[in-house]
C-alpha positions in Angstrom: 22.5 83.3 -87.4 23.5 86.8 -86.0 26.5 89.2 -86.4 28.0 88.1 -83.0 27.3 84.0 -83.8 28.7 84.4 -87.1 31.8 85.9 -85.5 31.8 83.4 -82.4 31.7 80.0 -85.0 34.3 81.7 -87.3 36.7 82.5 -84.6 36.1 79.4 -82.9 36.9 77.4 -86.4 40.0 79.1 -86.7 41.8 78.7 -83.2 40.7 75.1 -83.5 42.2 75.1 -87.3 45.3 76.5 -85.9 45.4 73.9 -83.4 45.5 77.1 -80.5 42.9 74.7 -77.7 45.3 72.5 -76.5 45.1 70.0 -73.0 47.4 71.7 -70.2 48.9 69.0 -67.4 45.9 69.2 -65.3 43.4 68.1 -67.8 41.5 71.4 -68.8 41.9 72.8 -72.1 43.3 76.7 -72.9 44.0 78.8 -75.7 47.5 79.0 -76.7 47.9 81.2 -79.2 51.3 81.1 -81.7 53.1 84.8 -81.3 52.6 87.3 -83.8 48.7 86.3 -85.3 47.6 89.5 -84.8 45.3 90.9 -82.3 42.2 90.1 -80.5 39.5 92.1 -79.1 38.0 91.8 -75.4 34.9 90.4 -77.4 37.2 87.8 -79.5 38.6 86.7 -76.1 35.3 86.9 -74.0 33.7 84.4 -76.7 37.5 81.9 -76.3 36.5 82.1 -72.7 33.3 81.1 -72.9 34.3 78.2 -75.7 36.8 77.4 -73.1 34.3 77.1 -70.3 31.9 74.6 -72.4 35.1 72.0 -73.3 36.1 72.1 -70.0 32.5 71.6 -68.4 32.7 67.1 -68.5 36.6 67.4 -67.1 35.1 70.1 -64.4 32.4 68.0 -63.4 34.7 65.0 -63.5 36.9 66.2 -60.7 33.9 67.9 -59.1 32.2 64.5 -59.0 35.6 62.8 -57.5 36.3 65.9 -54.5 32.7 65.2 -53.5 33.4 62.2 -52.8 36.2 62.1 -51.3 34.6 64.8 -49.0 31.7 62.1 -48.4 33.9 59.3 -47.6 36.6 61.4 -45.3 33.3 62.7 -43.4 32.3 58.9 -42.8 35.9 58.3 -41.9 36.1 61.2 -39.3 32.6 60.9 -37.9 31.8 56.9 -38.3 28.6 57.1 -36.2 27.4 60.4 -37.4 27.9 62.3 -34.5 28.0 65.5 -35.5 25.4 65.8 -38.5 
């Protein structure tokens, strides 16, 4: 494992440890971090964001999956005989 992995894994442990990835009202997770741990670096929070990004991915495609069709079904609803494909 690399410098940069190493540093990811260990960083990721620790906001998890701390309980700072929580669920926010609209389903996808973020960091919440308590006031006064310190600091973090562009890096440290580039590699949150990207953690971030990969829990969120099944919720993304969840609502993704349910706006498509919704999309699909108000398209049938406006254009019943397919008019205007």
């Amino acid at each position: 494992m690399d410098f940069r992995e190493e540093k990811k894994k260990k960083l990721i442990d620790i906001i998890q440890e701390r309980k700072e990835v929580i669920a926010g009202d609209d389903g996808f997770y973020c960091y919440w971090p308590e006031p006064s741990r310190g600091f973090l670096s562009s890096d440290d929070l580039r590699i949150i964001a990207d953690y971030l990004d990969e829990i969120n991915k099944p919720w993304q495609k969840q609502i993704d999956r349910y706006f498509n069709e919704q999309r699909a079904e108000d398209q049938i609803r406006l254009d019943p005989l397919g008019f205007h494909e």
